[in-house]
ZAGU-296789 format. One record per residue: x, y, z of N, C-alpha, C in turn; residue number from 0. Coordinates in Angstrom, 3 decimals, padded with zeros to 6 digits. Layout:
% residues N
n.c1:X | n.c2:Y | n.c3:Z | ca.c1:X | ca.c2:Y | ca.c3:Z | c.c1:X | c.c2:Y | c.c3:Z | num:NUM
...
This chain:
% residues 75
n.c1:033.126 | n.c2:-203.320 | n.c3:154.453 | ca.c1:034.032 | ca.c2:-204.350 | ca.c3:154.945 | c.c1:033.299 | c.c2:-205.140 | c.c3:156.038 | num:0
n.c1:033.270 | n.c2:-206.399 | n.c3:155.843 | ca.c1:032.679 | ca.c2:-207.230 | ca.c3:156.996 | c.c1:033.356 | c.c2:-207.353 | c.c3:158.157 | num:1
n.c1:032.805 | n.c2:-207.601 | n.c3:159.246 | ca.c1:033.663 | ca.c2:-208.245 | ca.c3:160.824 | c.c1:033.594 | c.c2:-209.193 | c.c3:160.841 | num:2
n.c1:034.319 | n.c2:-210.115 | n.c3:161.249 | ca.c1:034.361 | ca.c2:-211.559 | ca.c3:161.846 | c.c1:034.405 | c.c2:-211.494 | c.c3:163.125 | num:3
n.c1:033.669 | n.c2:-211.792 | n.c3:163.780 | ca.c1:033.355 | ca.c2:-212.203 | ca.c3:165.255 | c.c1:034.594 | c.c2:-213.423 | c.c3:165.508 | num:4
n.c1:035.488 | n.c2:-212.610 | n.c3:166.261 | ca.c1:036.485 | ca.c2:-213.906 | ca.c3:166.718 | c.c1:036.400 | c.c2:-214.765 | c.c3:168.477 | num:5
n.c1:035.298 | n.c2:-213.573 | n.c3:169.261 | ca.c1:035.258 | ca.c2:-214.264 | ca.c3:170.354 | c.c1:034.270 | c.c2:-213.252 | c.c3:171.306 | num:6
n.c1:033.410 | n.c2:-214.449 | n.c3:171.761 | ca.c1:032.112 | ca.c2:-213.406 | ca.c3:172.293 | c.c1:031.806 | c.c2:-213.966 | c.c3:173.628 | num:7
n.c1:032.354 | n.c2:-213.367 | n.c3:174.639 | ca.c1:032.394 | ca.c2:-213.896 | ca.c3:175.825 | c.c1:032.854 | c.c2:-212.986 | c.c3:177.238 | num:8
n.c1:032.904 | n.c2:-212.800 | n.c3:178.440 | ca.c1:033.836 | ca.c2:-212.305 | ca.c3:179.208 | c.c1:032.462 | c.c2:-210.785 | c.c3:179.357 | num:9
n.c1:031.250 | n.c2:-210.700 | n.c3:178.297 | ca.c1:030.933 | ca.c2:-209.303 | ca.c3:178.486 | c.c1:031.419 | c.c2:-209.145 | c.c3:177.509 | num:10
n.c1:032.167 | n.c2:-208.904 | n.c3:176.336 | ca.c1:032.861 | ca.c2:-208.496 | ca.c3:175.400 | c.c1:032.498 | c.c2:-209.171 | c.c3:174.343 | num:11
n.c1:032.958 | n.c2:-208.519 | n.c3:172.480 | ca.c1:032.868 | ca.c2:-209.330 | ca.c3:171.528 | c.c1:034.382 | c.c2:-208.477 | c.c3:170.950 | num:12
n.c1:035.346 | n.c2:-209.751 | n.c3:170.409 | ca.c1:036.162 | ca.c2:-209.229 | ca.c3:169.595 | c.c1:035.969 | c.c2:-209.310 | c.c3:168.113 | num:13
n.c1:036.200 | n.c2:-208.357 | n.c3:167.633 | ca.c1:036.160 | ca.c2:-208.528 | ca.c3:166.693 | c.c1:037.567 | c.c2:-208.748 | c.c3:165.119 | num:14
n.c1:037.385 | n.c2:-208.864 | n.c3:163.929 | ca.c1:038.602 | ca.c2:-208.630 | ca.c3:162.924 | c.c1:037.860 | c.c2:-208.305 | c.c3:161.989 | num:15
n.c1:038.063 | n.c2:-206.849 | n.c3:161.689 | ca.c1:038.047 | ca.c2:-205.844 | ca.c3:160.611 | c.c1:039.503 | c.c2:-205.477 | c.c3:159.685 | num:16
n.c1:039.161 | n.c2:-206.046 | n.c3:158.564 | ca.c1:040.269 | ca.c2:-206.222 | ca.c3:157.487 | c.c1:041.712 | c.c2:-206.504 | c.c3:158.811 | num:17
n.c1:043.148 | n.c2:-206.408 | n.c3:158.690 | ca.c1:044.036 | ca.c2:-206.978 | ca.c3:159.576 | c.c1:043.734 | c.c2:-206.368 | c.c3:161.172 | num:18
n.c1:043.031 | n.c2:-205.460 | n.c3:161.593 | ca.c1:042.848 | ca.c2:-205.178 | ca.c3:162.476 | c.c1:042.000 | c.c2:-206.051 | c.c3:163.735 | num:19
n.c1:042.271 | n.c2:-206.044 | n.c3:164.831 | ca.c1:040.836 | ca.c2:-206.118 | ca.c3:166.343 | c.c1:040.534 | c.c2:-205.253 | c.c3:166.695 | num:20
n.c1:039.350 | n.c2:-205.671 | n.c3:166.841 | ca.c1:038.680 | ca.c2:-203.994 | ca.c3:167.769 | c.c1:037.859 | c.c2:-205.122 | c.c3:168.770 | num:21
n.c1:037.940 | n.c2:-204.489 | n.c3:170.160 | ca.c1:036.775 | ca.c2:-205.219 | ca.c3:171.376 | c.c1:035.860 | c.c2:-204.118 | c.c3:171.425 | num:22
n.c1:034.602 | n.c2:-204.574 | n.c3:171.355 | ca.c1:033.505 | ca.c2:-203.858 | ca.c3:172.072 | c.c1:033.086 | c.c2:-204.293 | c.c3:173.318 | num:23
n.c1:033.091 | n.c2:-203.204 | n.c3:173.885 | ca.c1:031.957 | ca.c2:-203.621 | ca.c3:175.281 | c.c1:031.327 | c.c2:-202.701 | c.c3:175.884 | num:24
n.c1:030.830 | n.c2:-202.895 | n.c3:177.124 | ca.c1:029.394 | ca.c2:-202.390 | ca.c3:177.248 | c.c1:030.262 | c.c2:-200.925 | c.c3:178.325 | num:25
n.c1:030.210 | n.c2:-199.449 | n.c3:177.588 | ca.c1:030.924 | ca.c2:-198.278 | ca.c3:178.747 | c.c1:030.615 | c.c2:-198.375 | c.c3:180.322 | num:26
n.c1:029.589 | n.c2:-199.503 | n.c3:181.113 | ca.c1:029.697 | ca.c2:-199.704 | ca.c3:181.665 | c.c1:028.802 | c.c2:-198.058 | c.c3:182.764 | num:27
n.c1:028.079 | n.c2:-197.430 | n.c3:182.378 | ca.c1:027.093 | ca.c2:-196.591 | ca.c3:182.334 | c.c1:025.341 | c.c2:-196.775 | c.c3:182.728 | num:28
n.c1:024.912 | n.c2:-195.938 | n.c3:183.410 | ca.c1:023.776 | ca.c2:-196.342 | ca.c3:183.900 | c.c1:023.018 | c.c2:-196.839 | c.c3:182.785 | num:29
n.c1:022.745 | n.c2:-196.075 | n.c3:181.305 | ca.c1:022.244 | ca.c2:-197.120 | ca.c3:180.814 | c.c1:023.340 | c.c2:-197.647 | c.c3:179.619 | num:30
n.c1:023.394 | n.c2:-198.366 | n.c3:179.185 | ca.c1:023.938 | ca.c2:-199.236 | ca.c3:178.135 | c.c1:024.340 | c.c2:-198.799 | c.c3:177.556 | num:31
n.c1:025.738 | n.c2:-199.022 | n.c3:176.452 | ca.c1:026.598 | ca.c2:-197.709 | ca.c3:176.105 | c.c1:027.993 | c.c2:-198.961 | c.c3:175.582 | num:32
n.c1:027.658 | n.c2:-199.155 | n.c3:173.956 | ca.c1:028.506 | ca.c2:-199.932 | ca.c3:173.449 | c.c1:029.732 | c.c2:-199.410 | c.c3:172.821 | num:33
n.c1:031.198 | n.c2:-199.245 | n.c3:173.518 | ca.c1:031.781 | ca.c2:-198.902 | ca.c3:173.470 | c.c1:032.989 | c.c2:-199.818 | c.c3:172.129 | num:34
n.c1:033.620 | n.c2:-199.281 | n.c3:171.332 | ca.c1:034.439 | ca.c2:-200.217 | ca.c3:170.102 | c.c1:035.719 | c.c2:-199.559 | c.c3:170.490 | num:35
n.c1:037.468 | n.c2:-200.725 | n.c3:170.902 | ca.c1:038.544 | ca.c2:-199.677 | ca.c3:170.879 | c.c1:039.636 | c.c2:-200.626 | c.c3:170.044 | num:36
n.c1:040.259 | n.c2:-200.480 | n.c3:169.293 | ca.c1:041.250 | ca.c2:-200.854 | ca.c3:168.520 | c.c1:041.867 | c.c2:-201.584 | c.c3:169.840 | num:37
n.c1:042.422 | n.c2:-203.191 | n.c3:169.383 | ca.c1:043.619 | ca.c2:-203.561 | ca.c3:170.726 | c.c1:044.600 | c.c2:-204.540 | c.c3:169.648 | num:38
n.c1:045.596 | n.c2:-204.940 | n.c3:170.458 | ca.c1:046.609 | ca.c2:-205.776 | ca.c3:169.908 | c.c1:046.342 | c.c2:-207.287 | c.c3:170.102 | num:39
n.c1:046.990 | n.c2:-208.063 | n.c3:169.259 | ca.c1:046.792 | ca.c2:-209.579 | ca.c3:169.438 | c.c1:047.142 | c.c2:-209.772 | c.c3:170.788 | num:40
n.c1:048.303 | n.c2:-209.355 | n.c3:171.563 | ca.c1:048.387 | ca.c2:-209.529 | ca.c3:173.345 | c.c1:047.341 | c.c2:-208.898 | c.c3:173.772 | num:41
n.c1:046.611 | n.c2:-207.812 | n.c3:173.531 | ca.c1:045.240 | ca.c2:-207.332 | ca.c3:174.231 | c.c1:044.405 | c.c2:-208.510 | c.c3:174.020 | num:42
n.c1:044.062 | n.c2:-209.159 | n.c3:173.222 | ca.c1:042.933 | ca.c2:-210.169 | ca.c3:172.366 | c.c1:043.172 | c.c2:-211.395 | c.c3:173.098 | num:43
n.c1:044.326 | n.c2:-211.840 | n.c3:173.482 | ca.c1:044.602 | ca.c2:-213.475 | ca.c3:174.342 | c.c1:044.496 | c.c2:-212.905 | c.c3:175.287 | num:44
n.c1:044.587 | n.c2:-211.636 | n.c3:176.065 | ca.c1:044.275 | ca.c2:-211.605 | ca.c3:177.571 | c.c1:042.589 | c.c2:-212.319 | c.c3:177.947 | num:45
n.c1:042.007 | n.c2:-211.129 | n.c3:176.994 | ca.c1:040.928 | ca.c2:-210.484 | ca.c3:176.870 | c.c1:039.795 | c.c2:-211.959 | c.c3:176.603 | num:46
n.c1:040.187 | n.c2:-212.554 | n.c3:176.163 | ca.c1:039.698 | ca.c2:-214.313 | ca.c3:176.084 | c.c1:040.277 | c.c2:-215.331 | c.c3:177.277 | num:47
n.c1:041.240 | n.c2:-215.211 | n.c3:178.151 | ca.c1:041.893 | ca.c2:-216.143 | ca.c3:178.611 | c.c1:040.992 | c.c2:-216.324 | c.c3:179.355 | num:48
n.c1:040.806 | n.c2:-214.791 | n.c3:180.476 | ca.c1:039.018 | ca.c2:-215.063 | ca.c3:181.590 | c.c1:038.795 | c.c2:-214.057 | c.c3:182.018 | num:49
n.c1:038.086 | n.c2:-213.590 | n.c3:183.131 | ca.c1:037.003 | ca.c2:-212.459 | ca.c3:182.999 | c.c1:037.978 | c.c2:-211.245 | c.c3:183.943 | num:50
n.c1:039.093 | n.c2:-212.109 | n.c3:184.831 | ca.c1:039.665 | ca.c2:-211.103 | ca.c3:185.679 | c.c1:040.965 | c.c2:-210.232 | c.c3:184.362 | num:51
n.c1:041.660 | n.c2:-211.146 | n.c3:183.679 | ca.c1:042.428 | ca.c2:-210.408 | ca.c3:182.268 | c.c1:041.864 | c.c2:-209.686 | c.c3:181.907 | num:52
n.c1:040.178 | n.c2:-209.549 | n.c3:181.234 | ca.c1:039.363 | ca.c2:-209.342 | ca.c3:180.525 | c.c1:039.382 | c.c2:-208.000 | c.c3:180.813 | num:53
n.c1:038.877 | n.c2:-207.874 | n.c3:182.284 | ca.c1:038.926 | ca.c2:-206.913 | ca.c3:183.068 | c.c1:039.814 | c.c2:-205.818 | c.c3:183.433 | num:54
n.c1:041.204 | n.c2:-206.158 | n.c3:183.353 | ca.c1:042.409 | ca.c2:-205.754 | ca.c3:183.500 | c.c1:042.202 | c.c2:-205.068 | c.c3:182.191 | num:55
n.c1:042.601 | n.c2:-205.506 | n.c3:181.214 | ca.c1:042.440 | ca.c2:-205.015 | ca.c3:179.719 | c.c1:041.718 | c.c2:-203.652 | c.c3:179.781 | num:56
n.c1:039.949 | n.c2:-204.069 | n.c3:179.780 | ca.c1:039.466 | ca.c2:-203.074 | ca.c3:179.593 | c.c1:039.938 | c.c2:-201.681 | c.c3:180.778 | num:57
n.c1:040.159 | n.c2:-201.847 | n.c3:181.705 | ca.c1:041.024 | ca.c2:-200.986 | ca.c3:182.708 | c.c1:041.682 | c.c2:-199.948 | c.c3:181.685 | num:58
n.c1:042.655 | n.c2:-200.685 | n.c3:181.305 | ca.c1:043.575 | ca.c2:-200.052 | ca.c3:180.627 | c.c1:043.692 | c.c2:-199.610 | c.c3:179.133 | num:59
n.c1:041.947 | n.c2:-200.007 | n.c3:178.716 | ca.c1:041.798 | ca.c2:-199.294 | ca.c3:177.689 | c.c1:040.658 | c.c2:-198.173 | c.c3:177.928 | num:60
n.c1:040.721 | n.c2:-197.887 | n.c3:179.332 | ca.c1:039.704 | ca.c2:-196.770 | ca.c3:179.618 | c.c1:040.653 | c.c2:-195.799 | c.c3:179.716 | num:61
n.c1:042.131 | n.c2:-196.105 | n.c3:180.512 | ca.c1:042.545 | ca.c2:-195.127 | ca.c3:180.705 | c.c1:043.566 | c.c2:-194.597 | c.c3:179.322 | num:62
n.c1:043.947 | n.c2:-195.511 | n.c3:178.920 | ca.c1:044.266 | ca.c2:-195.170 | ca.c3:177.873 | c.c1:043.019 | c.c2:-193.988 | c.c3:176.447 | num:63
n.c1:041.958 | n.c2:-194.683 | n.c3:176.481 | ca.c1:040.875 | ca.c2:-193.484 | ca.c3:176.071 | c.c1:040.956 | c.c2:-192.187 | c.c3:176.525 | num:64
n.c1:041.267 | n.c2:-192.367 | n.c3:177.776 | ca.c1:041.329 | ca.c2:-190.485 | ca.c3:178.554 | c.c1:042.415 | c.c2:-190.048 | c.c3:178.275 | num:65
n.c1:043.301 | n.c2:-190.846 | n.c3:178.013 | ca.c1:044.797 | ca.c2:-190.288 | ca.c3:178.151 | c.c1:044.910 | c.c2:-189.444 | c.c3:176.153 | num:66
n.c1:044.334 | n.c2:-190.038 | n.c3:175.142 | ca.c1:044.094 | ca.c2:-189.613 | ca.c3:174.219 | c.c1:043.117 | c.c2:-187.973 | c.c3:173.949 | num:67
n.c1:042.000 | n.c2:-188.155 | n.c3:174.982 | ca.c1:041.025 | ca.c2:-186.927 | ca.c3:174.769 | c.c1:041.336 | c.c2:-186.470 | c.c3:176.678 | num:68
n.c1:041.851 | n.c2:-186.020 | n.c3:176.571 | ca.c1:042.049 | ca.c2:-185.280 | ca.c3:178.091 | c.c1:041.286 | c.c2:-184.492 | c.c3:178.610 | num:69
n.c1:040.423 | n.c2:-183.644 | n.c3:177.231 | ca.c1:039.659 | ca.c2:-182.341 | ca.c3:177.913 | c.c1:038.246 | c.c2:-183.361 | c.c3:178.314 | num:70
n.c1:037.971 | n.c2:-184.008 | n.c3:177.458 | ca.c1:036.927 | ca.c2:-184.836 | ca.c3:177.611 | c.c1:036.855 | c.c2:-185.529 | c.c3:179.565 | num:71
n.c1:037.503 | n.c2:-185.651 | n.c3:179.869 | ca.c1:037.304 | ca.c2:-186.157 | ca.c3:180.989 | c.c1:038.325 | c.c2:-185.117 | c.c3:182.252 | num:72
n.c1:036.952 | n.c2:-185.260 | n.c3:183.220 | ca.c1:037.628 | ca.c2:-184.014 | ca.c3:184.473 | c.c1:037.687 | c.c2:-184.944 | c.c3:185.472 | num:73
n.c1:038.713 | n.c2:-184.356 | n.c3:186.407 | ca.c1:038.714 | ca.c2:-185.232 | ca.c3:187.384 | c.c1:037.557 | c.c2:-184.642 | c.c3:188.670 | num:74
């Protein structure tokens, strides 16, 4: 199945895989570390509007990641 690159900017690329988005971006890790997470069309217009949304977003798709694998991350 191909991606369509719908928007590559902010640090981020969104993407559309068959009806789905997925954003990648960078885990933000000493070294480089390309992270892919499923989001919603309201995740996708934040996530383009500008870099402080953008930002917000990914926030809340970090914690949302931990909140899924719990053992994975210690406090």
């Amino acid at each position: 199945m191909n991606d369509e690159q719908v928007f590559v900017g902010h640090g981020i690329v969104i993407l559309r895989r068959g009806g789905d988005l997925f954003v990648q971006y960078d885990g933000g890790a000493l070294v480089p570390k390309w992270l892919e997470a499923p989001i919603s069309e309201a995740e996708a217009d934040s996530l383009k509007a500008d870099e402080q949304s953008a930002y917000k977003v990914l926030l809340q798709l970090g914690v949302r990641s931990r909140l899924a694998a719990p053992g994975l991350c210690r406090p």
